[in-house]
C-alpha positions in Angstrom: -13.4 19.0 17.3 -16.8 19.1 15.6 -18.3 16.0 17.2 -21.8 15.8 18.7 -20.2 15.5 22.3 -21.9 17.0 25.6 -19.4 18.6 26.9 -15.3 18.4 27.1 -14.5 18.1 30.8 -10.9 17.4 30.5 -8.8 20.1 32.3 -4.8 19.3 33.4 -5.0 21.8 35.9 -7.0 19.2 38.0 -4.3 16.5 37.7 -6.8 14.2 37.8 -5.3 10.2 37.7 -8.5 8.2 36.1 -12.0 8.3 35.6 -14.1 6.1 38.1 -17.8 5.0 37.2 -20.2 4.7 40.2 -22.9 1.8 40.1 -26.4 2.8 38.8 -25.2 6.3 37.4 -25.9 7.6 34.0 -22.9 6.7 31.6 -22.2 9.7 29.2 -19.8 10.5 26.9 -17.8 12.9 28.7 -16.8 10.4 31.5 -14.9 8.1 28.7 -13.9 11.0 26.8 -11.7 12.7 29.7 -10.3 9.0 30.6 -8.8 9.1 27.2 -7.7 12.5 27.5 -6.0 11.8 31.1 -4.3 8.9 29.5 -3.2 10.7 26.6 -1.9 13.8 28.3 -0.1 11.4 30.7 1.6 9.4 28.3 2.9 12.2 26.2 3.7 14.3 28.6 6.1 11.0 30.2 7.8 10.8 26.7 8.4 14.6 26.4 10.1 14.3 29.9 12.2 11.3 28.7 13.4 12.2 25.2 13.0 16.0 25.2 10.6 18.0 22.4 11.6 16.1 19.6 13.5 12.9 19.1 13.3 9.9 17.1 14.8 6.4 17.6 18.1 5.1 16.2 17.3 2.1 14.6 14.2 4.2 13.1 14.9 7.7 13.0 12.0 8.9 10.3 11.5 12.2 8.2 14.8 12.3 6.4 14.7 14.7 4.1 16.7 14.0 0.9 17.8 14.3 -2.3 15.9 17.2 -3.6 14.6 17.1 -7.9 12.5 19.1 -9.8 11.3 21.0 -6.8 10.8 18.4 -4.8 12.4 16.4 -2.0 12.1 12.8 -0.4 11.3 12.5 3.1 12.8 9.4 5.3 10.2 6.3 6.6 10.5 5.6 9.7 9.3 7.5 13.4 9.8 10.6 15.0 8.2 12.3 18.4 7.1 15.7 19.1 6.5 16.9 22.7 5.2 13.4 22.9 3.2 12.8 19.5 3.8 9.8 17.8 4.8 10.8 14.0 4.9 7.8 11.7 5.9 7.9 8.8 5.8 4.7 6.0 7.0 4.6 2.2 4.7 5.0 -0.5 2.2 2.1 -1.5 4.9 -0.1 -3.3 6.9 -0.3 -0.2 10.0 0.5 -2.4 9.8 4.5 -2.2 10.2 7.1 0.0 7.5 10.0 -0.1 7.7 13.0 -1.4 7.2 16.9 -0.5 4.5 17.0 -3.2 2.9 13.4 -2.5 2.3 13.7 1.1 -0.7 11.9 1.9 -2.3 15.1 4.5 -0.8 17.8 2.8 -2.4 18.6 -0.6 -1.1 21.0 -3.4 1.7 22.1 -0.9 3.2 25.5 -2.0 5.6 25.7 -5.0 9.2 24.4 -4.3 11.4 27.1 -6.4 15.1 25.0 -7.0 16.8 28.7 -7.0 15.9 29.4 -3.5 16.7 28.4 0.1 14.2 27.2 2.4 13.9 26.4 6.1 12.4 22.8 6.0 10.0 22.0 9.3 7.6 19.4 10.2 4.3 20.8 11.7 2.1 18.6 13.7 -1.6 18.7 15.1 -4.5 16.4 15.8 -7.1 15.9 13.4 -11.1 15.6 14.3 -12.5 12.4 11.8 -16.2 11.6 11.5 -17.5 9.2 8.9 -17.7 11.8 6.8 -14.0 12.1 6.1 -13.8 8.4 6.5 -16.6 6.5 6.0 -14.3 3.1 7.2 -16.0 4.1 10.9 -19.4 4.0 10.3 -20.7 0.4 11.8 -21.6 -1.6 8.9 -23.2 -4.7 11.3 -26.2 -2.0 11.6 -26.9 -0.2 8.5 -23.9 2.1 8.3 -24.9 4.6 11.3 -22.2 6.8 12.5 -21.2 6.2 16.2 -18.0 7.1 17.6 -16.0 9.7 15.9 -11.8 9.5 16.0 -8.6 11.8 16.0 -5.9 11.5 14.1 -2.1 12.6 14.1 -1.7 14.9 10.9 2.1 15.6 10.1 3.0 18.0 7.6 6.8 18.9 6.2 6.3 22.3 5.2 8.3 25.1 3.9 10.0 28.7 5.1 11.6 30.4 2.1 14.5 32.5 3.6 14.5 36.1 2.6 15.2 39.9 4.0 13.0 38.9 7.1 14.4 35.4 7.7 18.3 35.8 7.5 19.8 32.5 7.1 21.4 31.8 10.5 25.4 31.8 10.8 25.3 27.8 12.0 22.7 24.9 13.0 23.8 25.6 16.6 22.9 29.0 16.3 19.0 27.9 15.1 18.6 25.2 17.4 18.6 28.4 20.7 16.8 30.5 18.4 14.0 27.7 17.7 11.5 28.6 20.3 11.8 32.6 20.6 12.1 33.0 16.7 10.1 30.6 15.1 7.9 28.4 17.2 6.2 31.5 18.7 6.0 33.3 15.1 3.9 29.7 13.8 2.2 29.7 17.2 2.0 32.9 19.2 1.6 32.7 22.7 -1.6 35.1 22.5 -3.8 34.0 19.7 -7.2 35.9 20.6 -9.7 35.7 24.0 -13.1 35.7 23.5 -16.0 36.2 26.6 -19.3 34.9 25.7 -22.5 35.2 27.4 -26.3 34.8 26.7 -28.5 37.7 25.3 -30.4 39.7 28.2 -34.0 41.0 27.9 -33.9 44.3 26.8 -36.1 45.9 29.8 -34.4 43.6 32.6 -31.2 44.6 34.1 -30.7 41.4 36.3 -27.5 39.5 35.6 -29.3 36.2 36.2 -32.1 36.6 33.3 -31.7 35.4 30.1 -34.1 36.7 26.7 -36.1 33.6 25.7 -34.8 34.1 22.2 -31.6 33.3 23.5 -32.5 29.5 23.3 -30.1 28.7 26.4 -33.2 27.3 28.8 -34.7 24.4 27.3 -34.3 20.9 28.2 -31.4 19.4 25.4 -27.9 19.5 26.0 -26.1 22.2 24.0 -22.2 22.3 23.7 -21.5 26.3 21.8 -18.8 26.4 19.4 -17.7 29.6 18.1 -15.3 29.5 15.1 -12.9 32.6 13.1 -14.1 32.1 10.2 -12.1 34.7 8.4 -8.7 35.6 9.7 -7.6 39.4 10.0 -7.7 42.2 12.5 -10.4 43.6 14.9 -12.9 45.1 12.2 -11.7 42.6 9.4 -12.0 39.3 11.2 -15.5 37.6 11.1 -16.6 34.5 13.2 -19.2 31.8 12.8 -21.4 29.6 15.6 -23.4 27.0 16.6 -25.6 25.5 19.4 -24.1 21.8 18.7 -20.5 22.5 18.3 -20.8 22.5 14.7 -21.6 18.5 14.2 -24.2 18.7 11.9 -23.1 17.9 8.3 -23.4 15.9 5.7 -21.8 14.7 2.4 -22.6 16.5 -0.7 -23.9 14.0 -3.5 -24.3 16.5 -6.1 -23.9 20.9 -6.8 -25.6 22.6 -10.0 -26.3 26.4 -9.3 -28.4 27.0 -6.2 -29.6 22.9 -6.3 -27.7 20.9 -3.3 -28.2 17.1 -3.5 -27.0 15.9 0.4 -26.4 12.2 2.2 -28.2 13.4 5.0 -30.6 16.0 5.6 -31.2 15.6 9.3 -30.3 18.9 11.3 -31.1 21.5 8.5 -33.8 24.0 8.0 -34.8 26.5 6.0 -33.5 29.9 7.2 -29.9 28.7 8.8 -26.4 29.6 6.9 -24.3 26.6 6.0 -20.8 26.1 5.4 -19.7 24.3 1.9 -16.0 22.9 1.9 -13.6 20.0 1.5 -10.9 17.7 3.2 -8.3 20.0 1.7 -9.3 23.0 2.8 -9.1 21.8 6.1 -5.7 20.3 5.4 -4.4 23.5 4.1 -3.9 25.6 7.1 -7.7 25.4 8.2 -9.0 27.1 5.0 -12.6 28.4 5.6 -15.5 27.0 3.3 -18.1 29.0 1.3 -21.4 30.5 3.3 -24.8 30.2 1.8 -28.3 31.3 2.7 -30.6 27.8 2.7 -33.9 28.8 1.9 -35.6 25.5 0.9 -35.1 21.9 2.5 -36.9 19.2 0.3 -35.8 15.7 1.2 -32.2 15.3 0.5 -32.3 18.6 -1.7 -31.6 22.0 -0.7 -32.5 25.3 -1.9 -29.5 28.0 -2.0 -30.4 31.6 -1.4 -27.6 32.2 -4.5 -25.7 30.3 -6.9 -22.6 28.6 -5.9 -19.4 27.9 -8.0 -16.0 26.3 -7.1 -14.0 29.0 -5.4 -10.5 30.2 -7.5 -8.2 29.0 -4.8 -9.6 25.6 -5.4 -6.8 23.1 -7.7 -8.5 21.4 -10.5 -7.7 18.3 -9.3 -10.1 18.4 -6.2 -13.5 18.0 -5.8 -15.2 20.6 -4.2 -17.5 20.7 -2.4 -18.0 17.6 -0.5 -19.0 18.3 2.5 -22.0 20.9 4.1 -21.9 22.1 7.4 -25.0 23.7 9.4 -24.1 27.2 11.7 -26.2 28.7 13.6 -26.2 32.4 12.8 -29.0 34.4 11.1 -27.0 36.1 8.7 -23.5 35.8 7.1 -20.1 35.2 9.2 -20.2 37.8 12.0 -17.4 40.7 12.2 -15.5 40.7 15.1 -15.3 43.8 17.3 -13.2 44.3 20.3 -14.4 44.2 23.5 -17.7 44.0 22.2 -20.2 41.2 20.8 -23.4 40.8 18.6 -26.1 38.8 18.8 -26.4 35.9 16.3 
């Protein structure tokens, strides 16, 4: 989550039970934030044990799918629960219909439905990061409009799994409800999906664990929460990685793109020098799509500079507008490859 938070201090292994605030102590962010988290993990993990993975209730049982046109399909209203998450699910704005595979409201420009083909239908859920700059609904309009607390949200997807050579259709439902977790939960979400160790930069003639370069940045006085991101997926060698000293929460919307020209909301946080990250809602709805990186060589007001010219990438539908949103990194140089059991400096 790309929020300007100090640090995440929630951890289950502690089983801690609440959060309690001591008179005359500095109040920060983390405190409330774990509360939340303690509550959250608590309540879901309580529903998990008392209707199993996934469930829905009778008198509401939601995510129907059903009659299928035109390669599409409807999917049900109502509420459905899984390992805990609340999924809700309501008709379209008329109250009259039931939504579609291709008008889900967090699922844009799903993949092509072909009506001669047979496809495993799933729903995939995960938890979204919103700022006010997906959602500008949040910002506190009493005082100007500032941004102040940030919120999550439940994103469900109904997604598709065409059935081919490597996905034999199974003999009988039975038969994919014991294969579920071993065939296709841990293909979606493998068990080992990358470790990373991290540490400062040492001075070149020092060989003392303790000492850190002073162009490592890691001694000075503000609060910095690192966030290192894949950028680009792939194998050791083919991979690449972005980062940033404030957990990637400084962005802003994009007013207006001609060439290298990049008219911004808000150009607090940027500098000449840095790389940013251009992108939309939909990439990030899509599977976690990366953005575009640019150079930004000149920071005039609420205009920036480009190091090169920028156009909509091909993958983009013409129905979106892109980009509208910029997003500072940290690096001095483009994404950074990633190389097995070795780092490089940023």
């Amino acid at each position: 989550m790309k929020g300007d938070f100090s640090r995440d201090t929630f951890d289950p292994l502690k089983h801690f039970s609440r959060v309690l605030e001591q008179q005359g102590r500095v109040r920060v962010d983390a405190d409330s934030n774990e509360q939340t988290a303690i509550l959250l993990h608590y309540l879901r993990t309580l529903v998990t044990d008392l209707i199993g993975p996934y469930a829905g209730p009778e008198d509401s049982y939601g995510f129907k799918i059903g009659q299928t046109n035109n390669g599409d399909f409807t999917i049900g209203e109502g509420r459905y629960y899984i390992n805990g998450i609340l999924c809700e699910n309501e008709k379209l704005d008329n109250g009259k219909e039931d939504i579609t595979y291709k008008t889900q409201q967090d699922y844009p420009n799903p993949p092509h439905l072909d009506p001669g083909e047979t496809y495993l239908v799933y729903l995939d859920v995960w938890e979204r990061h919103i700022t006010a700059l997906e959602d500008d609904y949040i910002r506190e309009t009493a005082l100007g409009g500032p941004d102040t607390g940030t919120r999550t949200k439940i994103i469900w997807q109904v997604k598709i799994e065409q059935w081919g050579k490597t996905n034999p259709i199974p003999e009988s439902c039975k038969k994919m409800h014991f294969e579920w977790e071993d065939e296709w939960v841990t293909r979606w979400q493998p068990a080992n999906r990358g470790l990373l160790k991290a540490r400062v930069k040492r001075p070149e003639e020092s060989s003392g664990p303790c000492l850190t370069a002073p162009d490592a940045k890691y001694r000075g006085q503000e609060n910095q929460l690192y966030r290192i991101e894949i950028h680009q997926g792939g194998k050791v060698g083919e991979a690449t990685f972005i980062w940033s000293r404030d957990n990637g929460s400084v962005a802003s919307r994009v007013l207006k793109l001609s060439g290298t020209e990049l008219n911004v909301e808000k150009p607090l946080g940027f500098e000449p020098g840095i790389w940013v990250e251009l992108s939309n809602d939909e990439q990030e709805l899509r599977g976690g799509k990366p953005g575009v990186l640019r150079k930004l060589i000149k920071v005039e007001g609420d205009r920036f500079t480009l190091e090169s010219p920028l156009s909509t990438p091909s993958d983009i539908p013409n129905n979106e507008d892109w980009p509208t949103k910029v997003r500072r990194w940290d690096q001095r140089g483009d994404a950074i490859l990633v190389r097995e059991g070795k780092g490089e400096d940023g």
